[in-house]
C-alpha positions as MATLAB code, in Angstrom:
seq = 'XXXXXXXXXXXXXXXXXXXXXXXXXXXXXXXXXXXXXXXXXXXXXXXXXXXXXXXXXXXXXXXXXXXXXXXXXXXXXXXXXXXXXXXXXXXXXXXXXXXXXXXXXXXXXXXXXXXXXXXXXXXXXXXXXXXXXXXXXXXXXXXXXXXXXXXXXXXXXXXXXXXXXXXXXXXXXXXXXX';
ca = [
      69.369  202.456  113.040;
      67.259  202.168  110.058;
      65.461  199.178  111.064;
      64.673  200.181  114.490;
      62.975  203.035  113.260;
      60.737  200.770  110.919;
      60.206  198.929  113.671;
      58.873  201.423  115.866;
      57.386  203.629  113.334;
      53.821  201.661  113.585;
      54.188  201.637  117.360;
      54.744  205.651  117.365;
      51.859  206.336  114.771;
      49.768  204.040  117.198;
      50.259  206.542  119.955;
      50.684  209.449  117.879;
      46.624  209.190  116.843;
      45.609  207.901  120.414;
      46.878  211.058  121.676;
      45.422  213.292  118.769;
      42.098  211.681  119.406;
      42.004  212.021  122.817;
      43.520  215.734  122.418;
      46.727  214.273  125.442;
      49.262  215.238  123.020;
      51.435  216.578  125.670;
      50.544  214.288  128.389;
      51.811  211.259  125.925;
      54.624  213.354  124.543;
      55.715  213.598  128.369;
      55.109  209.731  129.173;
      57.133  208.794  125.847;
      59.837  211.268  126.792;
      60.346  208.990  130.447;
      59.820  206.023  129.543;
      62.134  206.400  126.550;
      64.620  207.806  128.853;
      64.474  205.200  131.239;
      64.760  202.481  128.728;
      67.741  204.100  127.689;
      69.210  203.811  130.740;
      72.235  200.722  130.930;
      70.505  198.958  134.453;
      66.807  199.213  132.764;
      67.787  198.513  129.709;
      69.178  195.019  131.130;
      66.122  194.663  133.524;
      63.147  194.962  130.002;
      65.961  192.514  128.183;
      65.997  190.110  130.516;
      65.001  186.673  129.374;
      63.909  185.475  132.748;
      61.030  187.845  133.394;
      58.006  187.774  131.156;
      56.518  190.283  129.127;
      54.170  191.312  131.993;
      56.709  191.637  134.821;
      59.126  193.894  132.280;
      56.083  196.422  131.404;
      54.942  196.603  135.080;
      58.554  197.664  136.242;
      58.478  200.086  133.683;
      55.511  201.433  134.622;
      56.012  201.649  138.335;
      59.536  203.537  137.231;
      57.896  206.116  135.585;
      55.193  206.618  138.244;
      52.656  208.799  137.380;
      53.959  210.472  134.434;
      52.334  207.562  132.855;
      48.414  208.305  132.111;
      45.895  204.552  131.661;
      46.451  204.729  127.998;
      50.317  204.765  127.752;
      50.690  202.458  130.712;
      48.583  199.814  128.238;
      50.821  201.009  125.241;
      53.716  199.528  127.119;
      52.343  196.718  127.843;
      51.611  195.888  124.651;
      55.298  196.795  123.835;
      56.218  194.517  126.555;
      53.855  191.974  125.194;
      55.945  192.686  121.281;
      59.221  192.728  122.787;
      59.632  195.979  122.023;
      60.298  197.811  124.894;
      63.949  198.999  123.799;
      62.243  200.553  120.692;
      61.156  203.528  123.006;
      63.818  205.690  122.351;
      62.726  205.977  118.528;
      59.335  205.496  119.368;
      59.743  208.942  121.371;
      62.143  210.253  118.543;
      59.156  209.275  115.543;
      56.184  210.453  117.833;
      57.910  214.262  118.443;
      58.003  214.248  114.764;
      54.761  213.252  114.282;
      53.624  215.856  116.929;
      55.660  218.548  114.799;
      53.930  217.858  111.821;
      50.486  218.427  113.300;
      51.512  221.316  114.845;
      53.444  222.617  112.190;
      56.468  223.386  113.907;
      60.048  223.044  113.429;
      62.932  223.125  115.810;
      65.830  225.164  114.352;
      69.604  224.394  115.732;
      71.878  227.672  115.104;
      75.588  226.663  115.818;
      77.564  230.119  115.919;
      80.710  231.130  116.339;
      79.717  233.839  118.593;
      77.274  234.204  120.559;
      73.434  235.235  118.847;
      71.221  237.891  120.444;
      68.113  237.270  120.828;
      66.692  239.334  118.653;
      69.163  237.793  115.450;
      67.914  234.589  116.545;
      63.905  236.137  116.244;
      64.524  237.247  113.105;
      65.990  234.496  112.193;
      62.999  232.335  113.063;
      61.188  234.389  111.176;
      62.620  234.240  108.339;
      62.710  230.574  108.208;
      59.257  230.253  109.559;
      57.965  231.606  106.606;
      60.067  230.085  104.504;
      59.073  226.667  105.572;
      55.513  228.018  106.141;
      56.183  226.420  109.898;
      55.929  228.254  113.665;
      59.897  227.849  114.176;
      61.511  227.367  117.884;
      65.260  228.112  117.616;
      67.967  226.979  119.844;
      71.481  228.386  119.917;
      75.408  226.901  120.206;
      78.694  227.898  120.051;
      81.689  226.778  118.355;
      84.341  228.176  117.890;
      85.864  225.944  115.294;
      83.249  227.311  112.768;
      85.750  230.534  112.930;
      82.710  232.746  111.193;
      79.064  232.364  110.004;
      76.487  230.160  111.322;
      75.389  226.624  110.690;
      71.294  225.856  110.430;
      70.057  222.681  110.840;
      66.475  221.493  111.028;
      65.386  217.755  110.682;
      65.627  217.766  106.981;
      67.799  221.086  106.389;
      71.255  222.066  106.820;
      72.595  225.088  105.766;
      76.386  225.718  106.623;
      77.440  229.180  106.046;
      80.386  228.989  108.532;
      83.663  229.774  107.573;
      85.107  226.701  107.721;
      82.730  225.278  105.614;
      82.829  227.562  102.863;
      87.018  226.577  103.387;
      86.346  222.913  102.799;
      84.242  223.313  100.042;
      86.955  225.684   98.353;
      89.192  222.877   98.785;
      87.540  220.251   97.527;
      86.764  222.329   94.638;
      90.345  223.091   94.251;
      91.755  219.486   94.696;
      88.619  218.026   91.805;
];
């Protein structure tokens, strides 16, 4: 996993500042999103790994999948995947370019995992708190599990914070079996 995402982490930074400079952030952020899903998929997947078609005839299929969720610029980007045989890097292209995209926007998305349910309003102030925290506008997202038994589980792309239950459990465990 590691060395795909080297791999595609010039390809993603390539877009990334296309899009900043011509202010498309969304538009590419949507393009990425279906052509990274596509490529994803098992029969596409087969059809851009295909020895017998040529780098050409693998981006245009691509491109006429996606249809017109693909502006001039990105339709060229795949190419020159195509062209790199890179096409199944899209997936982590996508991934690395949404984080990119957070970064310039200074945004975070926030995961709460719950035992119970979280109003609305806990999960505002909870974005609150964090957003300041992190100095970041935060966008949170709820779960439940009931496994957790109690307390809540954060996680960000670079931050967990477990304060369920049945982690403070495990970690009295270990603590008693060391």
């Amino acid at each position: 996993m590691a060395e795909l995402t080297t791999l595609a982490r010039p390809y993603a930074k390539a877009a990334f500042e296309q899009a900043l400079a011509s202010a498309t952030l969304p538009a590419w952020a949507t393009a990425l999103a279906t052509a990274a899903q596509l490529a994803a998929e098992p029969r596409v997947a087969a059809l851009i790994g295909s020895p017998s078609l040529t780098a050409a005839q693998k981006a245009d299929a691509l491109i006429e999948l996606c249809g017109d969720t693909l502006p001039g610029q990105a339709r060229n980007f795949v190419r020159v995947l195509a062209e790199n045989k890179r096409l199944p890097l899209l997936p982590q292209v996508h991934e690395l370019f949404l984080a990119f995209k957070a970064a310039q926007e200074r945004s975070v998305d926030l995961e709460v995992t719950s035992a119970f349910d979280i109003a609305p309003e806990q999960a505002e102030r909870l974005a609150d708190a964090i957003g300041r925290k992190l100095r970041r506008t935060v966008r949170v997202s709820t779960t439940v599990d009931k496994a957790l038994i109690g307390g809540v589980v954060i996680r960000t792309a670079d931050l967990v914070i477990d304060g369920s239950v049945r982690g403070r459990l495990a970690k009295l465990s270990e603590a008693m079996n060391s």
